[in-house]
C-alpha positions in Angstrom: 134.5 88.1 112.2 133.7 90.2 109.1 131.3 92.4 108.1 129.1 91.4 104.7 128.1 93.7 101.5 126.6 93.4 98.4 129.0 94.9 95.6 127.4 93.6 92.9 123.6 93.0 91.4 122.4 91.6 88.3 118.9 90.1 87.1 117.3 88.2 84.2 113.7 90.1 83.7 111.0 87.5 85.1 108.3 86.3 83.3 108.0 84.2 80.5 111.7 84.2 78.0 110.8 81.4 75.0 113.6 79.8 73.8 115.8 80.6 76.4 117.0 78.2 79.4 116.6 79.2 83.1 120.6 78.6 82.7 120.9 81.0 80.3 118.9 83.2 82.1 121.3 82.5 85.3 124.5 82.8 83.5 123.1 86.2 82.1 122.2 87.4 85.6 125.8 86.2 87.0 127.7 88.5 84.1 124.6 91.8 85.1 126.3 91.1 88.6 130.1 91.1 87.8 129.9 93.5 85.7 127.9 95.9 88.4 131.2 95.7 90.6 134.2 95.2 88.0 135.0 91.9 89.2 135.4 88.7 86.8 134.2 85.5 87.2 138.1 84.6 87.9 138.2 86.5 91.3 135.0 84.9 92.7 136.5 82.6 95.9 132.9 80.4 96.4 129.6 80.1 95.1 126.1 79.1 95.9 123.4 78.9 94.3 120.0 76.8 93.4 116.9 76.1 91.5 113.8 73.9 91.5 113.1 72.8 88.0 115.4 74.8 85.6 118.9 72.4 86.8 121.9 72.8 89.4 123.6 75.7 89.5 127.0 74.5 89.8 126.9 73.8 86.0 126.9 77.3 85.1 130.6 77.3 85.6 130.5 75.7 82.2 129.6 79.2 80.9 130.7 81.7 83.3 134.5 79.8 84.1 136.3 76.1 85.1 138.1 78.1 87.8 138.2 75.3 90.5 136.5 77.6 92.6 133.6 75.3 95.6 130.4 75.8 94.1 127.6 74.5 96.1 123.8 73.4 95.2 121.4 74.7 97.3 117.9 73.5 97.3 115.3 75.1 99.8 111.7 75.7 98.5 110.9 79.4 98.0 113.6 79.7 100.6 116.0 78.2 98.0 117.8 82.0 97.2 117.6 83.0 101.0 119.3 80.0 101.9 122.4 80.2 99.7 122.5 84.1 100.3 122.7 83.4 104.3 125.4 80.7 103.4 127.3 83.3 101.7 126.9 85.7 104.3 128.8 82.8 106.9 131.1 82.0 104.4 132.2 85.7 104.3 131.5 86.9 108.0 133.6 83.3 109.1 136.7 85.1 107.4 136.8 81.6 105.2 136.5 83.9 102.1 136.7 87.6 100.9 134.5 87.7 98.1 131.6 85.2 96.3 128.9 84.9 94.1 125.2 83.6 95.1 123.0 82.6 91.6 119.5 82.2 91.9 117.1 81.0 89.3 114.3 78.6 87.3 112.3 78.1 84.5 108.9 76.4 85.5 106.2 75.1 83.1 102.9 76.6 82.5 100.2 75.5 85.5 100.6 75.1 89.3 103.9 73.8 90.9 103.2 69.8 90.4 104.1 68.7 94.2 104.5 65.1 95.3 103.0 64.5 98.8 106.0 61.4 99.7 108.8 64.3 98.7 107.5 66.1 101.8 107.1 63.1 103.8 103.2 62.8 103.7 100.6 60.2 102.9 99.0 60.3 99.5 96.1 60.8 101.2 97.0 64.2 101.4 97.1 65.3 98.1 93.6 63.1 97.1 92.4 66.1 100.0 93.9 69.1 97.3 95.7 70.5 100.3 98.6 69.6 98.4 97.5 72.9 95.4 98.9 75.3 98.0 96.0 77.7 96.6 93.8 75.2 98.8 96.1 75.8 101.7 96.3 79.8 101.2 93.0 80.0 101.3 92.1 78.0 104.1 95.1 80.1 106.0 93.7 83.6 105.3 90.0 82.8 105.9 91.5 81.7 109.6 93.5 85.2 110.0 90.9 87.6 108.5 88.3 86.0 111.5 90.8 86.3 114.2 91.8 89.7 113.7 88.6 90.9 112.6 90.0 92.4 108.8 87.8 92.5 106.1 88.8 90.8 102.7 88.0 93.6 100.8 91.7 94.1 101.6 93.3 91.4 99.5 91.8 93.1 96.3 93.7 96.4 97.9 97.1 94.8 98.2 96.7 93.1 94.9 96.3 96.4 92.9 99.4 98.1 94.7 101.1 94.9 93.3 100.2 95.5 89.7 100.4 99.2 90.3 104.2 99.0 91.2 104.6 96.3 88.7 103.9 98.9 86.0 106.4 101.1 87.2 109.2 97.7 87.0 110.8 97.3 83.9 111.8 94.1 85.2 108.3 92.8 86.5 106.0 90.2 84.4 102.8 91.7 84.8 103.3 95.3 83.8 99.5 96.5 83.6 97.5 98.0 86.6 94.7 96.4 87.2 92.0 98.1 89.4 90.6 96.8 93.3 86.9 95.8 91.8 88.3 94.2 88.9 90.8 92.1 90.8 87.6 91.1 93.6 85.6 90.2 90.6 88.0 87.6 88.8 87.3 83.8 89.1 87.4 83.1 92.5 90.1 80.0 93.2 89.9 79.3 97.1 88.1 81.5 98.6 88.5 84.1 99.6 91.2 84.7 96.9 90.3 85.5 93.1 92.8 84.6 90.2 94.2 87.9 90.5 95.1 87.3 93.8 97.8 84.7 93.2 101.3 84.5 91.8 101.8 82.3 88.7 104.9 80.2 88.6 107.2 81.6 86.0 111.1 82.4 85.6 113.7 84.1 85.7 117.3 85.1 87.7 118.9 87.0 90.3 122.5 86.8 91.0 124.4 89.0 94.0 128.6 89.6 94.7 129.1 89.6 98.1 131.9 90.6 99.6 134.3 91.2 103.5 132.8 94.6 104.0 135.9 96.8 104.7 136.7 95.6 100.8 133.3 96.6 99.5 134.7 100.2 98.8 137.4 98.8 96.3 134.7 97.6 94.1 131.4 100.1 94.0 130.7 103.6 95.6 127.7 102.2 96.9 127.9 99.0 98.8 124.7 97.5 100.7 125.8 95.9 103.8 124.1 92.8 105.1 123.8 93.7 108.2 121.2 90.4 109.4 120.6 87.2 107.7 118.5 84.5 109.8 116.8 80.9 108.3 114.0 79.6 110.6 112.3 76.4 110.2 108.3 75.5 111.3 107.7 74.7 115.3 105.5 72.2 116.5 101.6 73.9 116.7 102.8 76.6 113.5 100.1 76.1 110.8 101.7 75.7 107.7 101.7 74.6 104.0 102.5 70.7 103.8 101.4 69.9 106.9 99.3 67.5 107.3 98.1 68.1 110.6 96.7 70.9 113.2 98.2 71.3 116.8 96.0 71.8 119.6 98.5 74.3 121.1 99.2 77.0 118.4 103.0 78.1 117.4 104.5 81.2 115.9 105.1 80.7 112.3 108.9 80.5 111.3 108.4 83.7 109.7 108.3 85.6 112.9 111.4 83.8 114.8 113.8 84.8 111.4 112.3 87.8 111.7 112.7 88.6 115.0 116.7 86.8 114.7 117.5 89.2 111.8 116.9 92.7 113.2 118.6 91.3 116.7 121.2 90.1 114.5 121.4 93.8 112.8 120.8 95.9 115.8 117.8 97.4 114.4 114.4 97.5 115.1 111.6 97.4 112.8 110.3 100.3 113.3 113.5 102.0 111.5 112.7 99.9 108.2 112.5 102.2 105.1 111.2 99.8 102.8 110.3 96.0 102.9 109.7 92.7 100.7 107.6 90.8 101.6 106.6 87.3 100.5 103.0 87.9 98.7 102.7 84.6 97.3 98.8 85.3 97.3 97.8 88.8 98.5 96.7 86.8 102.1 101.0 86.4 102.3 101.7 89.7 102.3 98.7 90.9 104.7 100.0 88.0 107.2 103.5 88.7 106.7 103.5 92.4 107.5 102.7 91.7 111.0 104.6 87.8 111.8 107.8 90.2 110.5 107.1 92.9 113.5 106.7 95.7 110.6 103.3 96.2 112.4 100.7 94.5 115.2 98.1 92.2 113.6 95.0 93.7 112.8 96.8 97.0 111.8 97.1 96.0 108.5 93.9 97.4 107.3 94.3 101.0 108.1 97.7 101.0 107.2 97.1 99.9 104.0 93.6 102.2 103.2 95.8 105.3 104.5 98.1 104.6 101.5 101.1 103.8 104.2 102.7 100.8 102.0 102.7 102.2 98.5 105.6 103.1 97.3 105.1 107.2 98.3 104.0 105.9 102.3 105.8 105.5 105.4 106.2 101.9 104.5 106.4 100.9 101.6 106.3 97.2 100.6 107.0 95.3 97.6 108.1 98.0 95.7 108.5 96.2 92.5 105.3 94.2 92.5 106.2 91.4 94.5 105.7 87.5 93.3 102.1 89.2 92.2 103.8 91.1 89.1 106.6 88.9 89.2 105.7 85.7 89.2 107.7 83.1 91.5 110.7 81.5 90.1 111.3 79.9 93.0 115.3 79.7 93.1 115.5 83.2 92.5 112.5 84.8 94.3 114.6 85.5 97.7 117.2 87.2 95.7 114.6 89.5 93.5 113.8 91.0 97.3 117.4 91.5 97.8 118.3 93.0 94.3 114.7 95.0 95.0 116.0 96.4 98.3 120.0 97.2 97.1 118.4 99.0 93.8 116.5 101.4 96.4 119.5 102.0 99.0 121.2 103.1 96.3 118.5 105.2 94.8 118.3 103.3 91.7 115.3 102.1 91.5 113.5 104.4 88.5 110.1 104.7 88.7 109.2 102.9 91.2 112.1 104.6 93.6 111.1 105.4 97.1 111.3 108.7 98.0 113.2 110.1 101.2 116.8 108.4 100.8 116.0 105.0 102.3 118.7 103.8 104.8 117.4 100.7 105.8 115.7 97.7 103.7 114.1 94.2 104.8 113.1 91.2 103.1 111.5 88.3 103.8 110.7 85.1 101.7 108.6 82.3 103.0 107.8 78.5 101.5 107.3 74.9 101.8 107.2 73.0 104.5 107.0 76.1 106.4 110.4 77.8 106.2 111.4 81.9 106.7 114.3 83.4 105.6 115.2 87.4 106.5 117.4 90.1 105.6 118.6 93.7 107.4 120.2 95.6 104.8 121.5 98.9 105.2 123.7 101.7 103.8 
């Protein structure tokens, strides 16, 4: 068995690129990432990759090279770049290959994500509810948690503006203008209690990562990232989640906490040694859920921590450094991968403005989606 590492990063800025194709967007990211590492499309062994709306991956060979080489589709909700990293990471750690390429990436129209309820296996009775405009579904989530734990929801105005806030510093990020606590708590309110500025917007984009057997990492960059835990979960029985169209009487963890909790095993670290962390913030309610499901704190903690300042990007821990899918935006096939690009850009210190102080060692990430699905990632240096 092998050890994993990222040699190689590259990204197509998110947001909204007229006239060019999530394709082109991928193929650009893909080139960003060989180039990072000196390696040519050529030497890649396997690739995976995947998007939603913007076409299969395994076409881009059409740009990037007709090498031959096993190129596989991967389609997993938000989990979709998660899902073909963690295949990577077997592919590698298995000893099947030495070296690969994972591509996510989409281009989504304008709107909400148009979802059919029988794609999911559910009645259309479903979607005549609106449960099936995941806003719906957020909100009904967070209202839930913020009782139970006793949080206030001034709070999701809080994490919003640290979203924006870092997003300013991103040169990569969509939404590059910092928008204030009271003006983000006085926008339209959606489904309550979450305001427009509250929630990501679909948009696009691309990430693509070179992975590589770790004891060859050093023949291609001086600073390798080392993927030290990968873990997918899938929803339990009693787990309340999106697209599902029914409550248990016996209540579940969510998916997010088994990956979680499989990843740092799977690394040999705990959370408490995390430097900095992604966090899936499809609406501001994600990220304040997410924090504690992941281990990175107990619920109902979230409050203070985030008042004292402790998960900007200055605090002791800092999450979603470059905005998140606030500033972002979610392109769905790539969103997994922004966390990991995110996370290698501050291990090696590269990460600009918005650059954690303190010479991080130890990054997570953490993507979540539809039906209920959690993918993780320990990466260290």
């Amino acid at each position: 068995m092998s050890g994993v590492a990222i040699v190689g990063i590259g990204m197509h800025r998110f947001g909204r690129t007229e006239g060019v194709s999530g394709r082109a967007q991928a193929v650009h990211a893909a080139r960003e990432a060989l180039r990072d590492c000196g390696l040519r499309f050529s030497d890649m062994q396997f690739g995976f990759g995947g998007s939603h709306s913007a076409g299969d991956a395994d076409t881009l060979v059409s740009e990037l090279g007709l090498t031959g080489l096993p190129f596989i589709n991967v389609a997993n909700g938000c989990a979709t770049g998660g899902s073909a990293l963690i295949a990577a990471d077997a592919a590698i750690r298995s000893g099947q290959h030495d070296v690969g390429i994972v591509i996510g990436f989409d281009k989504h129209p304008r709107g909400a994500f148009n979802t059919d309820p029988a794609e999911h296996g559910i009645g259309a009775w479903y979607g005549e509810t609106g449960l099936m405009v995941t806003t719906q579904f957020f909100g009904l989530k967070i209202q839930r948690y913020l009782h139970e734990h006793g949080i206030e929801p001034g709070v999701l105005a809080t994490i919003a503006e640290k979203a924006f806030r870092n997003g300013a510093r991103n040169p990569m990020a969509w939404r590059r203008k910092e928008i204030d606590a009271a003006e983000i708590a006085a926008a339209p309110m959606i489904s309550h209690p979450l305001t427009q500025y509250m929630y990501c917007s679909p948009a696009e984009g691309a990430v693509a990562l070179v992975l590589c057997r770790a004891d060859k990492a050093r023949e291609y960059t001086e600073h390798p990232v080392f993927l030290q835990g990968a873990a997918f979960r899938s929803r339990r029985y009693g787990s309340f989640e999106v697209f599902s169209p029914w409550t248990a009487a016996e209540r579940a963890d969510s998916p997010t906490v088994e990956a979680a909790a499989a990843a740092f095993a799977a690394a040999g670290i705990a959370p408490s040694e995390v430097d900095v962390a992604q966090i899936q913030d499809t609406e501001s309610g994600a990220e304040l859920m997410h924090m504690a499901e992941t281990g990175l704190c107990a619920h109902g903690e979230q409050e203070e921590l985030i008042a004292s300042g402790a998960t900007a990007i200055e605090g002791r821990l800092p999450v979603n450094t470059d905005g998140g899918c606030l500033a972002n935006g979610e392109p769905i096939g790539a969103s997994a991968l922004r966390q990991v690009y995110e996370n290698v850009l501050q291990l090696r210190g590269g990460a600009g403005e918005h650059q954690v102080p303190g010479d991080p060692r130890v990054g997570f990430t953490h993507v979540y989606g539809a039906p209920g699905i959690s993918a993780c990632t320990v990466l260290t240096r």
